[in-house]
N, C-alpha and C positions, 0 to 999 in steps of 0.2 A: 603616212604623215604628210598634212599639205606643206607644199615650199613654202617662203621665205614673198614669193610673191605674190602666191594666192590663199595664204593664210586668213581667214574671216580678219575681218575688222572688228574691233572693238564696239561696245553697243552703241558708244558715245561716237566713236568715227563714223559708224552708220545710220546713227541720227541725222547727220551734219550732210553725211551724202545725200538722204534723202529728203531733208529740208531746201540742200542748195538745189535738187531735180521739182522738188517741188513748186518752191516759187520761182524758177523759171517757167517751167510746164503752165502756174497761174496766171502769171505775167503773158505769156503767150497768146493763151487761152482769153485770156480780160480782151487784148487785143484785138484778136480774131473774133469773138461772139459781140463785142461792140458796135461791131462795122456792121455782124446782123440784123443785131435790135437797129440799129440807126436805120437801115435799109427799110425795115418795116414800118418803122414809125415817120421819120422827116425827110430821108434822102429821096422817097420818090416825088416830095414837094421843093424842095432844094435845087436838087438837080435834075430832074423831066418832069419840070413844071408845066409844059405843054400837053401831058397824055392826062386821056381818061384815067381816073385815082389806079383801078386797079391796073391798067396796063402802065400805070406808072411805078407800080409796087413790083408789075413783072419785071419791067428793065430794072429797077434799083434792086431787086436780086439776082438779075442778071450779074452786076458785076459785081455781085455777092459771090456767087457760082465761080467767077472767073478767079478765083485766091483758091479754088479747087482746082482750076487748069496747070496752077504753079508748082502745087503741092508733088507731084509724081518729078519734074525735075530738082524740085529741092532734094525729093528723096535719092536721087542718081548722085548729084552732086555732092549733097553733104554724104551719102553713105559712102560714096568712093574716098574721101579724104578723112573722112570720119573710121576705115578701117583699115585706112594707112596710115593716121597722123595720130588717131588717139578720139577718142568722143568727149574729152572735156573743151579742147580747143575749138571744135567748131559749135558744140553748144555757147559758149560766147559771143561768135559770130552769130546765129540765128539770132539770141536775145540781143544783138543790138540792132540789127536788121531790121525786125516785128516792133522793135520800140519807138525805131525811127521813123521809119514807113507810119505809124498810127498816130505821133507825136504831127506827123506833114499834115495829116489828116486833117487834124481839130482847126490847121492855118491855111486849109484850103478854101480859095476863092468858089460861090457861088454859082451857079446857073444866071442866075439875074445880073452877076457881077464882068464876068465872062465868057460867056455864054455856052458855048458845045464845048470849048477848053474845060471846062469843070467837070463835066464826068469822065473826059476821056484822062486827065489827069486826076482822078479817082481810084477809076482805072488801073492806073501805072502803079499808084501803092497797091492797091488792093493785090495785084500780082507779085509783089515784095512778100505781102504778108504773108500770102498763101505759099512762095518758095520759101523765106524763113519756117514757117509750120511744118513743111515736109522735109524739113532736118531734124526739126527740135524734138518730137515724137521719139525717134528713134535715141537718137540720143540719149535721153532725160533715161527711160528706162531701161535703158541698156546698161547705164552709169549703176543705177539701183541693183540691177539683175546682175552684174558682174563682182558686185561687190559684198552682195548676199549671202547668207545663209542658206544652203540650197533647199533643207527641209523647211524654212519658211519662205520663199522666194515668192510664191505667189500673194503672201501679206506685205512682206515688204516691197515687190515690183507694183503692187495696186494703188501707192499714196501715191507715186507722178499721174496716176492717171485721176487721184482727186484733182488735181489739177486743172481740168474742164468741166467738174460741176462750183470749186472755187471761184475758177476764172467767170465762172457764168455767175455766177452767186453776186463776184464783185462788178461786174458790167451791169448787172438788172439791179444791184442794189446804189449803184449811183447814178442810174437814170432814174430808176424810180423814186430816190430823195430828191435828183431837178425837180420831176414831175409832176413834186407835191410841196415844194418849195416857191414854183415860179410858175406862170401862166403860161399857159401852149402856150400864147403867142411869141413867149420872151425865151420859150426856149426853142423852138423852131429858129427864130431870130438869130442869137448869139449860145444859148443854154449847151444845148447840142456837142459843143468844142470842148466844153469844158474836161468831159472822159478822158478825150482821147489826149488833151495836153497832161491830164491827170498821167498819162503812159510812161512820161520822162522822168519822173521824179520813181516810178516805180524802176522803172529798167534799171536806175541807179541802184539799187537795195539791189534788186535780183544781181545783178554783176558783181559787186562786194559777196557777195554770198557766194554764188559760182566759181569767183576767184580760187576759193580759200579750199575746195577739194582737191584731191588727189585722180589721179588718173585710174580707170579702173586696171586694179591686178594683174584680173584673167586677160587683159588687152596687152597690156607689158609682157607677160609671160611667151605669149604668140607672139608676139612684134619679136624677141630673142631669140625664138627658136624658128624665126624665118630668116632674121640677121643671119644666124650661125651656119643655115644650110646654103643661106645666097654666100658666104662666106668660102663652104667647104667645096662647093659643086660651083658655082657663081651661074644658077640657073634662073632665070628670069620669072617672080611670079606673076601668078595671073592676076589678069584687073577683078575686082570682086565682083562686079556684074557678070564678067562674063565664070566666073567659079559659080556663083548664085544660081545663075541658070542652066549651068552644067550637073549641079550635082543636088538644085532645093527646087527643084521648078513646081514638083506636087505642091511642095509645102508654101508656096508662091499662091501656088493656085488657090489654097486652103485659107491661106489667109486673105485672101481678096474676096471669097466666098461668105470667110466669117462675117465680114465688116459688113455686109449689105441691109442685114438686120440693123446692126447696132447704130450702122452709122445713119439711116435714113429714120428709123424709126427716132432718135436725136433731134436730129433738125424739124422734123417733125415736130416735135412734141416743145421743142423751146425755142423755136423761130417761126415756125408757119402760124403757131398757135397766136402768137400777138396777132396774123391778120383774121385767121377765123374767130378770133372771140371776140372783135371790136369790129366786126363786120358783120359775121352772119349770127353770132351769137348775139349781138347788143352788149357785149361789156365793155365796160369803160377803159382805157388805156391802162389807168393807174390799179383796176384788179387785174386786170390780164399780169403785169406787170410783178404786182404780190404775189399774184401763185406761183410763178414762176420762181423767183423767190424764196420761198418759202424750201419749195420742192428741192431747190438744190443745194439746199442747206440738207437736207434727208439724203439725198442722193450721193453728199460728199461724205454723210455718214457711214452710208450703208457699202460702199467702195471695200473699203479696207476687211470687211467683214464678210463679203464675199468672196476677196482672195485669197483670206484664210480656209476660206471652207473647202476651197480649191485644191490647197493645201493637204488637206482632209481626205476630200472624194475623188480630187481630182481636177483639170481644167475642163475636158470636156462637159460632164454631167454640169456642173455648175454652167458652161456659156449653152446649154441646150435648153436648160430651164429657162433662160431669160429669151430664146430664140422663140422656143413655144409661150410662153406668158404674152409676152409683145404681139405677138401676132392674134393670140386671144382675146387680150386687153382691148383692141380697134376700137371695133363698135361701141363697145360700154364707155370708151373712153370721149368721141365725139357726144355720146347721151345724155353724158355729165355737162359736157360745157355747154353744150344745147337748153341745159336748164335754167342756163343766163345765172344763179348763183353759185356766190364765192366758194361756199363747201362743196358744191360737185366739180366745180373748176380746181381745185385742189386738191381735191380728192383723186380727179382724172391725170392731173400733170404727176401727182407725186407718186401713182402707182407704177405710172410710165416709166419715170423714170428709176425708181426699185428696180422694176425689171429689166431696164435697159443695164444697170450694173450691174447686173449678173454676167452680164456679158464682156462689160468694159471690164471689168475687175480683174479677171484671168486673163484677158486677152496679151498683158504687157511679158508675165514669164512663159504663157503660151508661145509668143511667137519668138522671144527671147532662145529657148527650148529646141527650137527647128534649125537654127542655123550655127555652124561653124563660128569662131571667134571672127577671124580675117575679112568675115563675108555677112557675120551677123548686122551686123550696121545697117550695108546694102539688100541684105535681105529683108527684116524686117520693115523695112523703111518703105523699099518697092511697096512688099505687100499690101500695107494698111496705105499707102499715100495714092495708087493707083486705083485703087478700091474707093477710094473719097470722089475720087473725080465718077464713076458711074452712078454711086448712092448721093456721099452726102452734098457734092455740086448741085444735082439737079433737083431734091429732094425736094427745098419750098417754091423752086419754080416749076417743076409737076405739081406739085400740091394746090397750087394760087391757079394755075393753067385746071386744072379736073374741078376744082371749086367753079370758077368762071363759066368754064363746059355746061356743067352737068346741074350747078346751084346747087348740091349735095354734097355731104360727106363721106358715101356708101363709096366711092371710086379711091377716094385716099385711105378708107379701111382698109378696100382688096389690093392697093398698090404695097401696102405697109406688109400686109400678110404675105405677096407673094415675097415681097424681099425676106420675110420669115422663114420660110419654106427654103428658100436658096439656103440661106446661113445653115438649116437642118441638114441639109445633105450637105454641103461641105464639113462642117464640123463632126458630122455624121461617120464619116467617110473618114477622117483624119486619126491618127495614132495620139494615144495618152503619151502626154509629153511631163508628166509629173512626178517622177522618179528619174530624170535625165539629168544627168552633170553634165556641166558645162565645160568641165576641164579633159572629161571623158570626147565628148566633140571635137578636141583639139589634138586627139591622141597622134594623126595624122596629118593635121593640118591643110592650110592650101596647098595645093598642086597634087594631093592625096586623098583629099578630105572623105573623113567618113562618113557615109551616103545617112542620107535622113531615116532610112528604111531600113538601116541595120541595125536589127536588137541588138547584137550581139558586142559591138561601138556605140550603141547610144544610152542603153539603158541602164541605169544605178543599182543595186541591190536595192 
């Protein structure tokens, strides 16, 4: 019989959990993919209004890239206090961080106004962002995954990560109302701010919301029975970084491997894509713009129904299908937008991204699954946030760099593909984690913890 502390939640308390993971994870996400789109469309006229257009799109992804440089220390940082203090308190933190930093954004003086001070204070938030994002990740679905139902863990760990085809949904759906609202000129001008002031009024909702959960369980339960033994023995435990990579470093590995598919083939497909389809394709800002759109309205559908099936088959088979899809998809997918109309550009993003949630979908009780309670935070967090900075940082700045090179799309097919390939063999190579209790992981705890590789501790009936 489960205790008293890690007794399921009711269906209505784990609505509420996962509504308050959600629109934070959105809120986050609106944030972060805002600063994209802007990068691609005005920031490289804004702010390195001196370079040729494209080597002004390079530098304005440039410090696009840099909110990926942030990300692996927000994960050190928030994951260490995040598995000493609890994951609801420093999700808080993040969401006011990401809202403030983006909120600075929209009241940031120009290139024309200030000159080289404007992007390097750019800059400075952009590195907020990106450190708030590599807490909130971990967090959001750690809160879902602890508070879960374990036989459904993978549908219900999968809505924080609709979170980032929302978050994109709502970022590309209120630039693309400026867009068709107001003349470039008027929104390059002032139009532009409007998002990201939009940030502050959201962060407000998402905190009311975040307040109002509970801590997760499975965290309470560990946090007592590490009290009890620093109590009995008064033996000093270890910092979770270094437990993490004492006793998950495979599973470290596994997951830095998963991400390189999911996470490049992403930016690809909903940030590089505004510059190849209004550059080499000939589409207009405002279809680039709808497909995108569109797609991630599909994409937030199809999440949850992926990590049901997960559920089902399992996490691996399901994140291999979307490893091999993506990497299939390339070609046919640059063919489409090359057609210069709306239905192949639609047709190309929205397949994209299906298949990319095959991946993202299971990936949150995936790596949830790998790690220990005390050390799950830092583990998870490491994994997927260290993994952003090799794929999804440099992804549309390779992308814009081989485009410029080569004047072809054939070199960002085989770039996309090899990152396919990689995610194959890691995930490849990795143990089904889909029958694993989490309480089971804890049986030991830190300073004991039970190694990732043992069936015999890790696995459920």
């Amino acid at each position: 019989m489960a205790s008293a502390a890690t007794a399921p939640p009711t269906p209505g308390n784990l609505k509420r959990i996962v509504a308050a993971s959600l629109i934070g994870t959105t809120i986050e996400w609106y944030d972060f993919f805002l600063y994209g789109s802007a990068a691609a469309l005005v920031f490289n006229k804004l702010f390195f209004p001196d370079s040729d257009p494209l080597v002004g799109t390079l530098l304005s992804f440039l410090t696009y890239a840099v909110g990926f440089a942030a990300r692996p220390l927000g994960a050190l940082v928030f994951g260490h206090y995040g598995d000493r203090l609890g994951r609801k308190k420093l999700l808080v933190v993040s969401l006011l961080m990401m809202g403030g930093a983006t909120f600075a954004i929209g009241l940031l003086p120009t290139h024309a106004t200030v000159g080289t001070a404007a992007p390097v204070l750019l800059t400075v938030l952009r590195l907020v962002q990106g450190f708030a994002l590599g807490g909130e990740w971990g967090g959001a679905v750690l809160l879902v995954s602890e508070h879960g139902d374990a036989r459904r863990r993978g549908f219900w760990a999968s809505w924080p990560q609709t979170g980032a085809p929302a978050g994109q949904l709502l970022a590309t759906g209120v630039l693309s109302a400026l867009t068709a609202l107001i003349s470039d000129a008027a929104f390059t001008d002032w139009g532009w701010r409007i998002p990201f002031l939009l940030s502050g009024v959201l962060v407000l909702v998402g905190l009311w919301i975040r307040l109002s959960v509970d801590e997760s369980p499975v965290f309470k339960e560990a946090l007592a029975r590490a009290e009890a033994r620093k109590s009995v023995s008064d033996t000093v435990e270890k910092l979770p970084l270094v437990a993490v990579l004492r006793h998950h470093w495979r599973d470290v590995l596994v997951a830095i491997g998963a991400r390189m598919a999911e996470n490049i083939s992403y930016y690809v497909i909903t940030a590089f894509i505004l510059v190849y389809a209004t550059t080499s394709a000939g589409v207009s800002k405002q279809t680039a713009l709808n497909a995108v759109l569109i797609a991630s309205a599909v994409h937030f559908a199809v999440i949850p129904a992926w990590g049901a099936l997960s559920d089902r088959v399992g996490r691996r088979p399901v994140y291999l299908l979307g490893a091999a899809g993506i990497g299939l998809w390339m070609f046919p997918f640059f063919s489409l937008i090359d057609s210069s109309n709306f239905g192949g550009l639609l047709l190309a993003v929205t397949v994209g991204l299906v298949l990319h949630g095959a991946m993202y979908a299971p990936q949150a009780a995936f790596f949830s699954e790998m790690f220990a309670t005390r050390m799950r935070y830092s583990g998870a967090s490491i994994g997927a946030q260290f993994a952003s900075v090799a794929a999804g940082a440099p992804a549309p700045l390779i992308a814009t760099a081989l485009l410029s090179a080569y004047g072809s799309s054939t070199p960002i097919s085989l770039y996309v593909i090899a990152a396919a390939l990689l995610t194959l063999i890691a995930v490849g190579l990795a143990k089904e984690t889909r029958h694993r209790d989490l309480s089971d992981l804890d049986a030991v705890d830190s300073g004991d913890v039970a190694r990732s590789d043992d069936p015999v501790k890790l696995h459920g009936a």
